[in-house]
C-alpha positions as CSV (number, residue, x, y, z in Angstrom):
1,X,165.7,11.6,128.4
2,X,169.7,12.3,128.2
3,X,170.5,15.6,129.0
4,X,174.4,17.6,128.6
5,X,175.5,20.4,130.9
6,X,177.8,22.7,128.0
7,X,178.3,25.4,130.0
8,X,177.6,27.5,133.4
9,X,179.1,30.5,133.1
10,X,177.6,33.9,133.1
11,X,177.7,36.4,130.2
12,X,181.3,37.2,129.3
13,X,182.2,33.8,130.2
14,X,184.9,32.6,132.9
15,X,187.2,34.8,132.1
16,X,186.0,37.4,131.1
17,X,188.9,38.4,128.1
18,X,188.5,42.0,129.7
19,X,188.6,40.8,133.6
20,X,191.3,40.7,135.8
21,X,188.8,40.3,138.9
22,X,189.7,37.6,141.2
23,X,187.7,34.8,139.9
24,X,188.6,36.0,136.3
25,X,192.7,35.4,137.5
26,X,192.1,32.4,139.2
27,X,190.4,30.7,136.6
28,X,193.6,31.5,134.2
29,X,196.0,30.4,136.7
30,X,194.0,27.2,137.7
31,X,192.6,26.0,133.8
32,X,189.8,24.0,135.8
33,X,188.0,26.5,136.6
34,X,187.6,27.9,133.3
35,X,183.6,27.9,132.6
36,X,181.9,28.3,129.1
37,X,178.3,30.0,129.0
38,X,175.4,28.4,130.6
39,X,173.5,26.2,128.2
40,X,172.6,22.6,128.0
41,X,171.8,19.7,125.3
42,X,168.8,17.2,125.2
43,X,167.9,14.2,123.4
44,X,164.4,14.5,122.0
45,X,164.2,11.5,120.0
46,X,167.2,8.6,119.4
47,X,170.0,10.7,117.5
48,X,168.3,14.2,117.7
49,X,169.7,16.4,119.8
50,X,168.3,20.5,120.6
51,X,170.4,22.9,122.4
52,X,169.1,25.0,124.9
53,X,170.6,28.5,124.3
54,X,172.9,29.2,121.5
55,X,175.8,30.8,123.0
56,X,179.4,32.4,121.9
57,X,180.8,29.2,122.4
58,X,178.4,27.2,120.6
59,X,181.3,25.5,118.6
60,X,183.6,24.5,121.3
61,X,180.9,23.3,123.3
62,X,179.5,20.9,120.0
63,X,182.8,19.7,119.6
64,X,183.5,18.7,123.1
65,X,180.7,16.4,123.3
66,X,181.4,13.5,120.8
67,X,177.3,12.6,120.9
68,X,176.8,16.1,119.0
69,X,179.4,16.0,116.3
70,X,177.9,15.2,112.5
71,X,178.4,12.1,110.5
72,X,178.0,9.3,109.3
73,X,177.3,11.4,106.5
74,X,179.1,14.4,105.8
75,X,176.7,17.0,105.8
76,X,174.7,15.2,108.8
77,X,174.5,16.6,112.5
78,X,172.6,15.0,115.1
79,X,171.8,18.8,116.7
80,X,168.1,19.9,115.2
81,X,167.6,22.8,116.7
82,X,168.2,25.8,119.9
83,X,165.5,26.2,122.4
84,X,165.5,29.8,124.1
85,X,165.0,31.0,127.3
86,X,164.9,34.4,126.8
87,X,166.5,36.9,124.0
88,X,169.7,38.2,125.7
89,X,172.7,38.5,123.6
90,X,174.8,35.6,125.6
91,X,172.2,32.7,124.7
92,X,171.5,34.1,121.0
93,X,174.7,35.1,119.3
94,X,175.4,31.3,118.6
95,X,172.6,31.1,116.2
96,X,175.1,32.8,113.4
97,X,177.5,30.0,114.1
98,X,174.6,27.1,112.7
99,X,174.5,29.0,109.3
100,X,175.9,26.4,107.2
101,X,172.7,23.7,108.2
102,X,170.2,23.9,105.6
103,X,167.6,24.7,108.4
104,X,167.5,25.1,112.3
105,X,164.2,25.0,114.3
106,X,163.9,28.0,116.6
107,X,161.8,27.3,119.4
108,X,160.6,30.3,121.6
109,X,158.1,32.3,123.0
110,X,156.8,34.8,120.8
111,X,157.7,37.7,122.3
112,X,161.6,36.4,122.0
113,X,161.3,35.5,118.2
114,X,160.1,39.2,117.9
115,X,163.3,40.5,119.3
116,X,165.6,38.0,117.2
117,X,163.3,39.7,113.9
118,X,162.8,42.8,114.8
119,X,166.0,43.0,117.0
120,X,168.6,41.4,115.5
121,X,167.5,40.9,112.4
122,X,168.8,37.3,112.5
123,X,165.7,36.0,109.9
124,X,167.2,39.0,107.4
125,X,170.7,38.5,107.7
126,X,170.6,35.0,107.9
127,X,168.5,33.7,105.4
128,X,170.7,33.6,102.2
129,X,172.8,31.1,104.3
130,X,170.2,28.8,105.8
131,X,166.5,28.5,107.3
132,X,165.3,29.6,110.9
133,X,162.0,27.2,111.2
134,X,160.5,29.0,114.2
135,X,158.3,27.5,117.0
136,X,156.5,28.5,119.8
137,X,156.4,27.5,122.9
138,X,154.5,28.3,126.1
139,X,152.7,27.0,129.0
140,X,151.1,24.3,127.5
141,X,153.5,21.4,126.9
142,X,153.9,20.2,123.1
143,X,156.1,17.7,121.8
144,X,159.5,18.4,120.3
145,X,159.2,15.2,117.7
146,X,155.6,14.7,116.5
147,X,157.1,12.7,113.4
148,X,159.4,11.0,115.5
149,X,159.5,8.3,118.2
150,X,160.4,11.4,120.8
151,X,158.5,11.2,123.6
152,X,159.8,14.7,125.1
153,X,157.5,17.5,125.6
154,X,158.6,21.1,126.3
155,X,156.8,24.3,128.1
156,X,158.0,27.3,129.7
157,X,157.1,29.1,132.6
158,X,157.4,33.0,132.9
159,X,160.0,34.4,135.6
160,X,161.2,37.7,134.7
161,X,159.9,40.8,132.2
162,X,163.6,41.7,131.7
163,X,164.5,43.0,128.0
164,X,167.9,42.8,126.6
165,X,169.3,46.3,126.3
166,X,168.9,45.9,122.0
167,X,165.4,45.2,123.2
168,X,164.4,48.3,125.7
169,X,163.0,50.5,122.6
170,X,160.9,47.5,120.6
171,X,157.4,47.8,121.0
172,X,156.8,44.3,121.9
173,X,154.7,42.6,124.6
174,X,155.8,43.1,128.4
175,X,155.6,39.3,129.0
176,X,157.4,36.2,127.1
177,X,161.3,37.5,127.9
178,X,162.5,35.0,129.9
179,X,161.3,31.5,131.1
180,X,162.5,28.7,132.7
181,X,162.3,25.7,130.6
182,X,160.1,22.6,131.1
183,X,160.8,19.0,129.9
184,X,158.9,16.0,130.6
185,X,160.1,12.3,129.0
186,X,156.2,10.6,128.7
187,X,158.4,7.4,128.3
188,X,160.4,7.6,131.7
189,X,158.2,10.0,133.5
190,X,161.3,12.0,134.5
191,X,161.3,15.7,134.3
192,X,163.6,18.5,134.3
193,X,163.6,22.3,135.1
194,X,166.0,24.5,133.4
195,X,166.2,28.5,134.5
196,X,169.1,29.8,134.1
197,X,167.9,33.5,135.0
198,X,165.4,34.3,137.8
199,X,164.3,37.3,138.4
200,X,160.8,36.3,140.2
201,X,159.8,33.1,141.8
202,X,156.5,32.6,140.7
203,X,153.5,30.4,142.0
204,X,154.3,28.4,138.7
205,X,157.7,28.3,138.9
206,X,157.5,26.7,142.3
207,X,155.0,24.5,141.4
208,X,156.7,23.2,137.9
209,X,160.1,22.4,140.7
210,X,158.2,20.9,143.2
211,X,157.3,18.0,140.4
212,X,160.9,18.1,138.8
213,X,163.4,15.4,139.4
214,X,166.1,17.6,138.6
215,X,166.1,21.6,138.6
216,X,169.0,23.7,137.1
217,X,168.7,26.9,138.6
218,X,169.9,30.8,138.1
219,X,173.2,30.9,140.4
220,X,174.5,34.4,138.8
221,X,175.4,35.4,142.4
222,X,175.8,34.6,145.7
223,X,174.4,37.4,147.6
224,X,172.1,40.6,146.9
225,X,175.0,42.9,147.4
226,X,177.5,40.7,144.9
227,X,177.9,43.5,142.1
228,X,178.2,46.2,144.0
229,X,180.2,44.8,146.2
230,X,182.7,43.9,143.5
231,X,182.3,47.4,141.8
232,X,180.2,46.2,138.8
233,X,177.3,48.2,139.3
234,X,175.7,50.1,142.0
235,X,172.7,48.2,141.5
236,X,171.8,44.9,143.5
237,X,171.5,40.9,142.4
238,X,168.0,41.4,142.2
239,X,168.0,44.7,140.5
240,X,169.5,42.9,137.5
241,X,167.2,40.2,136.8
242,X,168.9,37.0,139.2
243,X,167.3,36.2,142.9
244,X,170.9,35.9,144.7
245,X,171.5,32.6,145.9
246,X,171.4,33.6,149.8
247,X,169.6,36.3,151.2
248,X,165.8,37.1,151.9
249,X,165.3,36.8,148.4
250,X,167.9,33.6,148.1
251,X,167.0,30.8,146.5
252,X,168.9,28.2,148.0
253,X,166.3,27.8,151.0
254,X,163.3,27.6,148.7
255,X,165.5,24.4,146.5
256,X,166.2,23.2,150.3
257,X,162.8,21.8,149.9
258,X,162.6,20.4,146.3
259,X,162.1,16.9,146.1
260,X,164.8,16.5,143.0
261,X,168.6,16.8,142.4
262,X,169.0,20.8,142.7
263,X,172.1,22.5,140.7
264,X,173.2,26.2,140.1
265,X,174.5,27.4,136.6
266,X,175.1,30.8,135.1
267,X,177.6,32.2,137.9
268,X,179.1,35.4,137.1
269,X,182.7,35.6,137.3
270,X,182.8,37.6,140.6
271,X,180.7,34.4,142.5
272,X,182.9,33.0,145.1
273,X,181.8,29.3,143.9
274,X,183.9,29.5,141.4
275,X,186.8,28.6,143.5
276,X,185.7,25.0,144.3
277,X,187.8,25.4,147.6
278,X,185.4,28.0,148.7
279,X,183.8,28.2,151.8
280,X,180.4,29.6,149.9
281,X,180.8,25.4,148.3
282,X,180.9,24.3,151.6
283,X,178.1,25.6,152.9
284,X,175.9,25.0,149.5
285,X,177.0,21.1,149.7
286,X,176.0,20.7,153.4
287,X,172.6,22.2,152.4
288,X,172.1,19.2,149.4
289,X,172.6,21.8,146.7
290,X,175.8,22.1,144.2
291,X,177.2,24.0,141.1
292,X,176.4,22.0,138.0
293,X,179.4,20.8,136.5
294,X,180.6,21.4,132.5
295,X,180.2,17.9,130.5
296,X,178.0,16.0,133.1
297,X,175.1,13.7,131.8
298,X,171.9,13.4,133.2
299,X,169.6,10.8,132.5
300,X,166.1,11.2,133.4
């Protein structure tokens, strides 16, 4: 299984375009550090690609990765479909960008395609440009290609109950918002966990890293007091949906323990580990962990 990292960034991106905080103006001053949103591409099958999370810069991120652009034909595109972790606008709002494909598979729990149709109203608006083919995924693991020579299976794992402010007012399940994806290669045996938001670590979620060989993990901030700190909120890391990365409730001394390669994504703009030359890298690196990085492959 080949895997792409697209993005790690946070919602709003890094920068923000209305952010002048101090990871916002280093990241203009030093280009490097720009970040795109947090999502990631797999290979299901020879040629077919899904993303995982269709974000704002859904686009840019396609067309920095030659492996996802179309051809030989003109109309062709080796990317099938989005997989979803959860409904929030950040890793939805790309779906409007696939429009001009005739079809694009969906794949989600069912409480998400609920708040994309009931919502968003993506199926209405959307469907005199193209077709949303929905699918469901869960605990169980199905297979992303059963007509195909895929051998990739997908499941999800339940870590958080948190709607999407569109969502707070749907009468819709309490369970099924967000998960942490699953993949297993039957072909390889190599396996991948994918949560980019963690709001509770679960029994299962432990279990499903402890059998990974490569977990990409909620790093939205560094510490519990992170966004208040900064002024964004009055509320803590963990009031928001994300376990900080250090802490009681950090996660970086559970991943300490994981038997696979351990990476953070989704940092907020205000996360010190944005500056590479930080001392919050330092100390990550010398405990075996480290920030995903944008455009890096991973073969499983």
């Amino acid at each position: 299984m080949r895997l792409r990292v697209l993005g790690t960034a946070a919602g709003g991106g890094l920068p923000q375009w209305n952010c002048a905080c101090p990871g916002c103006a280093g990241a203009r001053a030093h280009p490097e550090r720009r970040r795109r949103h947090a999502s990631l591409a797999f290979e299901s099958s020879p040629g077919r690609w899904y993303l995982v999370n269709a974000t704002p810069d859904l686009g840019e991120q396609i067309e920095a990765h030659p492996e996802l652009h179309p051809g030989p034909a003109r109309r062709h595109t080796p990317v099938r479909g989005v997989v979803l972790t959860d409904a929030e606008l950040d890793h939805t709002l790309g779906i409007p960008r696939l429009r001009e494909g005739r079809a694009t598979e969906i794949w989600a729990t069912p409480t998400v395609r609920r708040a994309l149709t009931d919502g968003l109203g993506l199926d209405r608006v959307l469907s005199p440009y193209t077709e949303l083919r929905h699918l469901p995924i869960g605990s169980q693991p199905v297979p992303m290609d059963r007509a195909e020579s895929g051998s990739v299976e997908i499941s999800a794992v339940a870590v958080s109950g948190k709607r999407p402010r569109y969502a707070r007012t749907l009468d819709l399940p309490e369970r099924g918002w967000v998960t942490a994806l699953c993949l297993h290669d039957r072909a390889t045996g190599g396996s991948l966990v994918y949560a980019p938001a963690v709001a509770e670590w679960t029994p299962e979620l432990d279990k499903a890293i402890a059998e990974a060989d490569c977990v990409i993990v909620d790093g939205t901030f560094w510490d519990d007091d992170e966004p208040a700190r900064n002024g964004l909120t009055p509320t803590s890391s963990t009031a928001m949906g994300h376990l900080p990365i250090t802490g009681p409730e950090g996660t970086a001394d559970r991943l300490t323990d994981a038997p696979g390669r351990c990476y953070y994504t989704h940092l907020n703009n205000t996360n010190p580990l944005n500056d590479p030359a930080s001392e919050e890298n330092r100390v990550l690196a010398q405990a075996g962990l480290h920030v995903a990085l944008e455009g890096m492959e991973i073969e499983l």
